[in-house]
DRENDO-502169 format. One record per residue (C-alpha): residue number from 1; residue in three letters; z, x, y. Coordinates in nm, 3 decimals. Layout:
! residues N
   num   residuo         z         x         y
   NUM       Ala         Z         X         Y
...
//
This chain:
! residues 422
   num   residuo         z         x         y
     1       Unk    -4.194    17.584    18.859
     2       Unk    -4.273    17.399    19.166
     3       Unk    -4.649    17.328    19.263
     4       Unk    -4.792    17.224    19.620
     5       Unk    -4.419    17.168    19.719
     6       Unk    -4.309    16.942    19.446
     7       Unk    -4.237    16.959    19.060
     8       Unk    -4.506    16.828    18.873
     9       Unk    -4.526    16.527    18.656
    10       Unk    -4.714    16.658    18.347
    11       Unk    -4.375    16.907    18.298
    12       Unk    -4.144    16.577    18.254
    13       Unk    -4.401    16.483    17.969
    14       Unk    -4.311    16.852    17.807
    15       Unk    -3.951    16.784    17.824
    16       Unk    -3.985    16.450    17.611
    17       Unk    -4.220    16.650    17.350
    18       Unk    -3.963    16.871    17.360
    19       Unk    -3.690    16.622    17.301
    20       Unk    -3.927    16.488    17.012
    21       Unk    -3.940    16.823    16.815
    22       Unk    -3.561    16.869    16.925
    23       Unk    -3.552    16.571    16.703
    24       Unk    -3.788    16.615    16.436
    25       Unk    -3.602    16.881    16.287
    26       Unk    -3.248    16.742    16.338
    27       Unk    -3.365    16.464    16.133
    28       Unk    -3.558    16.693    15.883
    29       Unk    -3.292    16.938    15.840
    30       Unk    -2.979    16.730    15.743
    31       Unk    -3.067    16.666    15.405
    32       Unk    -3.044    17.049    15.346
    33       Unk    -2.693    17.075    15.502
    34       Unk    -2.567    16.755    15.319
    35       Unk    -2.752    16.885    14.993
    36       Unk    -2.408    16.941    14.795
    37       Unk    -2.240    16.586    14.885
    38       Unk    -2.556    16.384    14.788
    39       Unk    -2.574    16.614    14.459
    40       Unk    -2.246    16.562    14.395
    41       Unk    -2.254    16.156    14.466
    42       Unk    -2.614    16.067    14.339
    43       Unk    -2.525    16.336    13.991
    44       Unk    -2.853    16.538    14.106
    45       Unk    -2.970    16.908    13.990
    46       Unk    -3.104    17.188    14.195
    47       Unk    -3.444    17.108    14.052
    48       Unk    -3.423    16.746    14.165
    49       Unk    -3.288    16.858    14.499
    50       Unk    -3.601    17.063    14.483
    51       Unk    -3.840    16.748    14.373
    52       Unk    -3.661    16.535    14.719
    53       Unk    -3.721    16.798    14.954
    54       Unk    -4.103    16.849    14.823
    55       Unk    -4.155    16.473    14.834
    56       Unk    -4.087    16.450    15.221
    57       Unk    -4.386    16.775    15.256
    58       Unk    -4.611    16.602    15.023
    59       Unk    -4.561    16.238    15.238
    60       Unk    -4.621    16.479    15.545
    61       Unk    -4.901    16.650    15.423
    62       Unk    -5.077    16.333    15.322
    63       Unk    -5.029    16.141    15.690
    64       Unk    -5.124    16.417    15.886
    65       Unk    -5.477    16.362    15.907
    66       Unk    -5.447    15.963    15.917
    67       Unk    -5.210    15.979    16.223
    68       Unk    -5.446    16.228    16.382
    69       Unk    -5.697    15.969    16.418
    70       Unk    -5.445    15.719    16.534
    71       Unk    -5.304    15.927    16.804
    72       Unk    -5.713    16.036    16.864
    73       Unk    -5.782    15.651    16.857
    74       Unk    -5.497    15.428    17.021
    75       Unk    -5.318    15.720    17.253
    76       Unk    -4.999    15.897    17.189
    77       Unk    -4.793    15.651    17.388
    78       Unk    -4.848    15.425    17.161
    79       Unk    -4.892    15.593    16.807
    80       Unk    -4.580    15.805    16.874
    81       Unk    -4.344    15.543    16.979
    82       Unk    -4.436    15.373    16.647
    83       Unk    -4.434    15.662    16.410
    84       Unk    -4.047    15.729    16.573
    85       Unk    -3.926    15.406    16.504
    86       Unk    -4.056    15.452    16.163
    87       Unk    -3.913    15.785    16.066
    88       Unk    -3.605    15.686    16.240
    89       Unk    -3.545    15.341    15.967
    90       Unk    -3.638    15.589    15.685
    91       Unk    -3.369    15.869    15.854
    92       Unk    -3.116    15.588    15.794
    93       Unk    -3.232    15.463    15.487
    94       Unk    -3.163    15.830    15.360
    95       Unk    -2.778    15.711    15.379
    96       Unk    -2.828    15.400    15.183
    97       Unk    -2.958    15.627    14.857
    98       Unk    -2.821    15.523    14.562
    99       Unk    -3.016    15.727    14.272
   100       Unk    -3.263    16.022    14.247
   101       Unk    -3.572    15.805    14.238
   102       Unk    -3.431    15.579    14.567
   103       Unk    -3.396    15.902    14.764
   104       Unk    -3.776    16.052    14.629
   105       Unk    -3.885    15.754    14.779
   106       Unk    -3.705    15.774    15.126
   107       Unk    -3.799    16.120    15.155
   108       Unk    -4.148    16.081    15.070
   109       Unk    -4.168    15.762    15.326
   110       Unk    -3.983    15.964    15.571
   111       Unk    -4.250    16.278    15.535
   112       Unk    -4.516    15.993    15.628
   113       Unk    -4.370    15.863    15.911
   114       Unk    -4.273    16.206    16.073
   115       Unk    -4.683    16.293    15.996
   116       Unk    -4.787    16.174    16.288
   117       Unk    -4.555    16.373    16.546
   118       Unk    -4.750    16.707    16.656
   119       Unk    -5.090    16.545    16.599
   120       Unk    -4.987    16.345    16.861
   121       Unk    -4.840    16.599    17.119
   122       Unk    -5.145    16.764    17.021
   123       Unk    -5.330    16.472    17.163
   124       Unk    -5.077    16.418    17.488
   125       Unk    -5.167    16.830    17.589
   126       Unk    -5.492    16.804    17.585
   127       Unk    -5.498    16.553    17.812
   128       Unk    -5.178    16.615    18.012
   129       Unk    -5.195    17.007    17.985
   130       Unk    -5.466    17.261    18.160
   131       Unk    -5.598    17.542    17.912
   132       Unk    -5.466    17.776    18.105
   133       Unk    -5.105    17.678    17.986
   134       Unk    -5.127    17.501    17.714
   135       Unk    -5.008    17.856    17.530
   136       Unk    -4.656    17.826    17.660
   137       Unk    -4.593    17.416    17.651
   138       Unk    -4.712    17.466    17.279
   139       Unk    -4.450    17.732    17.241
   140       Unk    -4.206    17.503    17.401
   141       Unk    -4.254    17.253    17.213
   142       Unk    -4.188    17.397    16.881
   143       Unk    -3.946    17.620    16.992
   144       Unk    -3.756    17.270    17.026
   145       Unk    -3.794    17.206    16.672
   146       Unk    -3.625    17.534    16.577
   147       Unk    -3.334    17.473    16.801
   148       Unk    -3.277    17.118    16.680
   149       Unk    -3.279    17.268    16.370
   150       Unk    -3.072    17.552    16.469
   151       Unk    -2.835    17.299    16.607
   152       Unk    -2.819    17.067    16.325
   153       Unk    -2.688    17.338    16.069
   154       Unk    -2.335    17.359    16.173
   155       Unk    -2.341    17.044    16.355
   156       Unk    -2.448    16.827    16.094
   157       Unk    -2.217    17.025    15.841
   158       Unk    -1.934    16.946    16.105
   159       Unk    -2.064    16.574    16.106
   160       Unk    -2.088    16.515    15.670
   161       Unk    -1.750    16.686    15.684
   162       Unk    -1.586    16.453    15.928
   163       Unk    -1.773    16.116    15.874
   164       Unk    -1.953    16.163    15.558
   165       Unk    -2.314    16.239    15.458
   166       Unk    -2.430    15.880    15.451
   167       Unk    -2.294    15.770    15.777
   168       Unk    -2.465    16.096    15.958
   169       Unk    -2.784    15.935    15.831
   170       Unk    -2.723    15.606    16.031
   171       Unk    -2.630    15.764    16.328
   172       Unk    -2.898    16.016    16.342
   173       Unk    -3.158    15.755    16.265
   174       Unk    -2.985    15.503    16.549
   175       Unk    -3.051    15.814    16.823
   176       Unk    -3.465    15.796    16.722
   177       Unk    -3.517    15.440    16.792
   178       Unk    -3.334    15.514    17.126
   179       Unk    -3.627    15.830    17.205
   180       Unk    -3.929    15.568    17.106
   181       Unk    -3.814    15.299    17.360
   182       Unk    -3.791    15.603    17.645
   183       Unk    -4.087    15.721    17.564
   184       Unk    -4.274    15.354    17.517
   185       Unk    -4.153    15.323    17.858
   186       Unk    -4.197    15.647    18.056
   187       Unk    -4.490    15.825    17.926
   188       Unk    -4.890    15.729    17.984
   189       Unk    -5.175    15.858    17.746
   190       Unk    -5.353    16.043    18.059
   191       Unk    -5.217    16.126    18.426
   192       Unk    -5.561    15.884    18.530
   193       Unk    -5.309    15.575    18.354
   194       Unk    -4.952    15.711    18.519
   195       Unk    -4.918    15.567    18.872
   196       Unk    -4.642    15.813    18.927
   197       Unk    -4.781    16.146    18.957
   198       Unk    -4.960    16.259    19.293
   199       Unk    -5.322    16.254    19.364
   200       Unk    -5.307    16.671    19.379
   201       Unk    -5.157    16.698    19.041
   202       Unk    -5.395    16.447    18.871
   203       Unk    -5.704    16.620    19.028
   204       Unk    -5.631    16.943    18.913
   205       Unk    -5.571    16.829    18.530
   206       Unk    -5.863    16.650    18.502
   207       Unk    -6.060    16.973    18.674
   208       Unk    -5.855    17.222    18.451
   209       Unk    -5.877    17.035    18.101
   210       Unk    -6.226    17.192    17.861
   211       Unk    -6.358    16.832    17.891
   212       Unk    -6.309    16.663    18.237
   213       Unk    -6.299    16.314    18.052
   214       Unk    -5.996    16.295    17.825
   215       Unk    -5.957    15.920    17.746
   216       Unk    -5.886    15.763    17.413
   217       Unk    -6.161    15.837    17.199
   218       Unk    -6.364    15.559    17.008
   219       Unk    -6.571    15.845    16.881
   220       Unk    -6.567    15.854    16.462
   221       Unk    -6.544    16.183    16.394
   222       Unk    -6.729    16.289    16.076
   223       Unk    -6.521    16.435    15.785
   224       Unk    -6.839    16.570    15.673
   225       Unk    -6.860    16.828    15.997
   226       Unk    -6.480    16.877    15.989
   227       Unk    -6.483    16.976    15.623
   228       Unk    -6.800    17.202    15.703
   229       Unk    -6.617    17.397    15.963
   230       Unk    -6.540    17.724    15.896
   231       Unk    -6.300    17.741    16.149
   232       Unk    -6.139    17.423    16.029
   233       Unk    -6.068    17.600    15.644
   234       Unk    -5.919    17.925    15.823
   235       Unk    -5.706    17.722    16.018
   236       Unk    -5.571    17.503    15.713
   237       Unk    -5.544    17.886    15.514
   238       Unk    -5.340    18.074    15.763
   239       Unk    -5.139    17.788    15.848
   240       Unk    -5.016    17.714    15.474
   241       Unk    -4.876    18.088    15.457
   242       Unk    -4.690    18.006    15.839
   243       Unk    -4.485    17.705    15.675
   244       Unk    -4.461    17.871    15.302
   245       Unk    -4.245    18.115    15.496
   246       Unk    -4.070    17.838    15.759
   247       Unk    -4.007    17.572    15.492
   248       Unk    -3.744    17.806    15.298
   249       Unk    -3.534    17.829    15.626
   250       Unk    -3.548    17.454    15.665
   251       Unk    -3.484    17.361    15.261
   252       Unk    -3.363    17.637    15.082
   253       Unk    -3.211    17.920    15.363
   254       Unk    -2.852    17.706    15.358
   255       Unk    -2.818    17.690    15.030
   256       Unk    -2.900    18.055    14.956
   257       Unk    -2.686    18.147    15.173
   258       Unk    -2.394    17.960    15.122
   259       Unk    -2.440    18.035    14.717
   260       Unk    -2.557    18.387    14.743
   261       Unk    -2.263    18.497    14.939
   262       Unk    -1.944    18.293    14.907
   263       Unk    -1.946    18.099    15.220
   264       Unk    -1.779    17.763    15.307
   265       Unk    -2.010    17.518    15.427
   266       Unk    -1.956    17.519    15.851
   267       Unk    -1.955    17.890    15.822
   268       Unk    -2.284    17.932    15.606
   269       Unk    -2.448    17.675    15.866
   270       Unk    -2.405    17.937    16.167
   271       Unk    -2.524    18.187    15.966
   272       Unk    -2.849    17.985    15.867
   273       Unk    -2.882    17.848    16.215
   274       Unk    -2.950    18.245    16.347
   275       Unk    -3.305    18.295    16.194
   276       Unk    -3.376    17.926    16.358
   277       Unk    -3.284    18.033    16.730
   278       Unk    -3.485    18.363    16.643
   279       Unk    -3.765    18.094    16.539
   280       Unk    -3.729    17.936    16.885
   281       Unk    -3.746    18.300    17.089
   282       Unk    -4.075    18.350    16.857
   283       Unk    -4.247    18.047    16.995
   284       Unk    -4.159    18.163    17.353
   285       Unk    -4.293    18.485    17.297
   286       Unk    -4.592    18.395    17.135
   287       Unk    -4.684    18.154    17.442
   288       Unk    -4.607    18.374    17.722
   289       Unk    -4.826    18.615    17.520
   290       Unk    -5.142    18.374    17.451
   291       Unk    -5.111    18.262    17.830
   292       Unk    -5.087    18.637    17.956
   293       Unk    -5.368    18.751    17.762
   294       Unk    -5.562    18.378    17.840
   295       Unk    -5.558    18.492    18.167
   296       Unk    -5.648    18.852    18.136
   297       Unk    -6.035    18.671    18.010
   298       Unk    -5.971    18.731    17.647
   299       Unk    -6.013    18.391    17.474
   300       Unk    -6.000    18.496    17.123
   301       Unk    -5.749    18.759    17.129
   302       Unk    -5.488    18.525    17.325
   303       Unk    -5.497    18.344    17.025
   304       Unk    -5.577    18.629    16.704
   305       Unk    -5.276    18.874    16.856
   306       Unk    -5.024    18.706    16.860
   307       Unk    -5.071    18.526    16.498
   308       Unk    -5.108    18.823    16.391
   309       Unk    -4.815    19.008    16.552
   310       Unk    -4.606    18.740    16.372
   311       Unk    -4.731    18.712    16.050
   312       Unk    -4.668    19.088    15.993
   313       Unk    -4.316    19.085    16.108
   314       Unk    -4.308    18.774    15.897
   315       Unk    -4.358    18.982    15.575
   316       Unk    -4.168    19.264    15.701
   317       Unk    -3.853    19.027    15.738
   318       Unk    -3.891    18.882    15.402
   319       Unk    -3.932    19.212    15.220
   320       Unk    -3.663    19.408    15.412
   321       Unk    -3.434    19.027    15.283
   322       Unk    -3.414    19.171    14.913
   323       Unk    -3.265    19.454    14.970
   324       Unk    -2.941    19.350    15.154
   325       Unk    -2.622    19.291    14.978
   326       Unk    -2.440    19.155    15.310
   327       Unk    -2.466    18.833    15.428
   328       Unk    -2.557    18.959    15.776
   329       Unk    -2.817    19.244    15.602
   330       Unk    -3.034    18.927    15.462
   331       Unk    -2.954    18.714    15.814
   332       Unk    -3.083    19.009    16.033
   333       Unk    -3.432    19.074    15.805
   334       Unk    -3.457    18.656    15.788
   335       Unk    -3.444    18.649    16.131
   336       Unk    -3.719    18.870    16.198
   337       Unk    -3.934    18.666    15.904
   338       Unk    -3.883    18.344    16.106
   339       Unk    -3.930    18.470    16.403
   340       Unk    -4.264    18.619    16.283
   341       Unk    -4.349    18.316    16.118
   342       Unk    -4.333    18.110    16.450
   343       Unk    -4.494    18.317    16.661
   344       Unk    -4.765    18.211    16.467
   345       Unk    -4.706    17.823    16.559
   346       Unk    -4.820    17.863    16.918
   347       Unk    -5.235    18.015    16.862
   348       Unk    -5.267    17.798    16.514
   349       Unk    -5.201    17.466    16.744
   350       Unk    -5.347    17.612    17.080
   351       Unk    -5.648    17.684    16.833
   352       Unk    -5.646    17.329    16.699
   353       Unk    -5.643    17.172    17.077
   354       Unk    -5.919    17.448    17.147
   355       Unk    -6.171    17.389    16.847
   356       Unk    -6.054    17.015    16.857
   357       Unk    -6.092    16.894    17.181
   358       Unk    -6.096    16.497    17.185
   359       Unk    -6.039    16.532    16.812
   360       Unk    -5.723    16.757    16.915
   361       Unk    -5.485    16.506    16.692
   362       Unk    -5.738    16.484    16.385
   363       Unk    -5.804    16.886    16.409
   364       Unk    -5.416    16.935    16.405
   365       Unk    -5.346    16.726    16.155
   366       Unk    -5.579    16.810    15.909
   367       Unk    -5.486    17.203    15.968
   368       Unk    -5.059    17.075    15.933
   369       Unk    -5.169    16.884    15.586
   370       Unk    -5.276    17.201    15.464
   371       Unk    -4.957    17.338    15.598
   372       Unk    -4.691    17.132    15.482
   373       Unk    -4.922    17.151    15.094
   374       Unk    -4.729    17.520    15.147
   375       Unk    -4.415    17.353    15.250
   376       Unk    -4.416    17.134    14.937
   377       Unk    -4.497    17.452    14.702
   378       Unk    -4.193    17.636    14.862
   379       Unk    -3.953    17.352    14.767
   380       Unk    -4.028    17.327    14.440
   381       Unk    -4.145    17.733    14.385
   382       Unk    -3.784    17.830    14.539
   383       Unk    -3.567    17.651    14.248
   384       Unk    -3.815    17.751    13.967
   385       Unk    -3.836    18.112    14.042
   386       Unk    -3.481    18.139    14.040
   387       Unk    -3.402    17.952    13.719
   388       Unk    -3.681    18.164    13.565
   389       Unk    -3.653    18.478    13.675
   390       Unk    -3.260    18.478    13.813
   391       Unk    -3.308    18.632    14.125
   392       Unk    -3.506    18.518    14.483
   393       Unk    -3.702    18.836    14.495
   394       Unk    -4.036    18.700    14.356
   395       Unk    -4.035    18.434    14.577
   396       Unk    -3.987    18.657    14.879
   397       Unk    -4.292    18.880    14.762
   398       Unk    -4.475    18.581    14.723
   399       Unk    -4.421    18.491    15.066
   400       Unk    -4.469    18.806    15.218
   401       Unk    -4.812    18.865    15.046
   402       Unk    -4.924    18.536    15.187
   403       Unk    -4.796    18.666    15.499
   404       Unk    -5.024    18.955    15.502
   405       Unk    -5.352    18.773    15.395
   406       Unk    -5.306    18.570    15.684
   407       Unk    -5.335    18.803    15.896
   408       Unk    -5.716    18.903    15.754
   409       Unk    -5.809    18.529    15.764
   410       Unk    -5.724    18.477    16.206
   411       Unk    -6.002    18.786    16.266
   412       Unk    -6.238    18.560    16.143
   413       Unk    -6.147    18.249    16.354
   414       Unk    -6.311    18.194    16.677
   415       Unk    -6.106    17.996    16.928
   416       Unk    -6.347    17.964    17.149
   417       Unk    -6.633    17.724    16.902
   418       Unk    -6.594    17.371    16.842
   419       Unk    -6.528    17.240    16.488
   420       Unk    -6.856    17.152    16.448
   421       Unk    -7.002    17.463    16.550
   422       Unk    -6.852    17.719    16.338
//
């Protein structure tokens, strides 16, 4: 939207966070569609298929925090043009694999490099983004991720088909390194630093943002206080149910699908890209909503409503999953799960920016470590249940009742306290 006659400059920063989850998830979601080929070529089992895909959660998980106070410290600009470039040599390493314990290792060092990604948009909205929309860019933003995901399936299945898992790898990591110079170049840790955006626009950030400074902090924040917050454990709690739930569509969804009901490869990647657009629609939703009821006066329900909107539907859409025998009947009912499951993305990082402030990266990373702690449990949990048990239906109650105690931890959050207060 245009604003005082002209299209403002913080929006060209959303489209390259955009871009960045667009990428993110391309990256992240190959290894799922090229699971067969590197099983077949490396000699691997579903349970070490299951070990690799954990590894890159549990390298994530463990970064987040660290690369929070990076991006908190030295700027975005900077932090994520590194962290890119990182993820991106570890993206092509990927396609150098030669054994199981070669590609743990790639996939954990890959996990740590992509750590650092949304604790550092986290860090470029709060000082780039006024409150009163910083519902809908989050949305945005991670609706990107779903579509690059959504985008990969069949288009990386066409791509390991055609040129071969390892060489997909290369290229994919080739296209990162090309983002981090763009970026490097373009973008500036606060519109005070950007000599390109008008004197209008910059004034009314800085007067719209909860803190009228929004520099680079040298500030050390205190583990102490953010492990005393109470609002800093709900977070981390409600956000490892949200990616229990998401993780399956990005590790596990393809190859359900594909096994569960006789497809060929490009056809089970459409299929499996569906809940992933859905995903993308969810984080839309969710931020019109938080914005709409932002600016209605309601702080705290902008962000409890809409969490907990999705994290019902969430469990609805894995439950109603078991009972299909179609391939559609489970896509339909996964659909709804994932798009429940981000709706919830929007208010848990809108909270983090909110309770964070000039902490926003640390906040957000520390809440995502606790996140991706569920993303590593569904990897592994996934495989195991089915070997023990023979059927997914465990792990889909599982889910679901993590789903639903979610929804009883965001009505004790409070949006509008700093970490250290609450």
């Amino acid at each position: 939207m245009k604003e005082h006659g002209y299209f403002p400059k913080r929006y060209f920063m959303v489209v390259g966070t955009f871009l960045l989850a667009l990428l993110l998830y391309i990256d992240r979601i190959c290894i799922s569609v090229a699971k067969d080929p590197i099983s077949e070529a490396l000699n691997l089992s579903d349970k070490q298929m299951g070990w690799i895909l954990a590894s890159f959660s549990l390298g994530y998980a463990f970064f987040q925090t660290p690369s929070g106070i990076l991006a908190d410290r030295f700027g975005p600009r900077r932090v994520l043009t590194m962290i890119v470039t990182l993820w991106s040599v570890f993206t092509a390493l990927t396609g150098a694999a030669f054994n199981f314990i070669s590609l743990l290792i790639v996939r954990f060092l890959f996990g740590a490099g992509e750590a650092g990604a949304f604790p550092g948009m986290s860090r470029a909205i709060f000082s780039w983004i006024p409150l009163k929309e910083r519902g809908l860019v989050t949305g945005i933003n991670f609706s990107g991720s779903r579509l690059g995901a959504a985008f990969a399936l069949p288009a990386v299945a066409w791509m390991v088909n055609d040129f071969g898992w390892r060489i997909t790898f290369f290229i994919l990591g080739a296209v990162g390194v090309l983002w981090a110079l763009a970026w490097y170049f373009l973008f500036r840790d606060t519109p005070e630093e950007h000599n390109g955006i008008s004197k209008v626009e910059k004034e009314f950030i800085i007067a719209s943002r909860q803190n009228k400074k929004a520099t680079k902090t040298k500030e050390k924040i205190h583990f102490g206080t953010l492990l005393k917050s109470r609002n800093m454990w709900l977070a981390m709690g409600q956000y490892f149910a949200s990616n229990f739930t998401f993780f399956f569509a990005l590790t596990w969804l393809f190859p359900h699908i594909k096994s569960e009901y006789g497809l060929e490869t490009v056809e089970a990647g459409f299929y499996s890209a569906i809940p992933l657009t859905f995903g993308a629609i969810g984080n839309w939703v969710s931020g019109w909503l938080i914005d709409r009821i932002f600016k209605n006066g309601n702080w705290n329900k902008s962000r409890i409503l809409p969490a907990s909107i999705g994290f019902g539907l969430a469990a609805i859409g894995l439950l109603g999953s078991i009972y299909m025998d179609s391939a559609v009947g489970a896509i339909v009912f996964l659909s709804i799960a994932i798009f429940g499951a981000d709706m919830t993305l929007p208010p848990s990082w809108a909270f983090c920016v909110d309770i964070g402030q000039k902490h926003s990266g640390t906040v957000s990373g520390t809440m995502n470590m606790a996140g991706n702690i569920g993303a590593f449990i569904t990897a592994l949990l996934f495989p195991y249940l089915l070997a023990w048990t023979g059927s997914t239906t465990l792990f889909f109650i599982v889910g679901a009742a993590l789903n639903i105690m979610a929804i009883f931890i965001w009505y004790n959050m409070k949006p509008s306290k700093h970490f250290s207060l609450y």
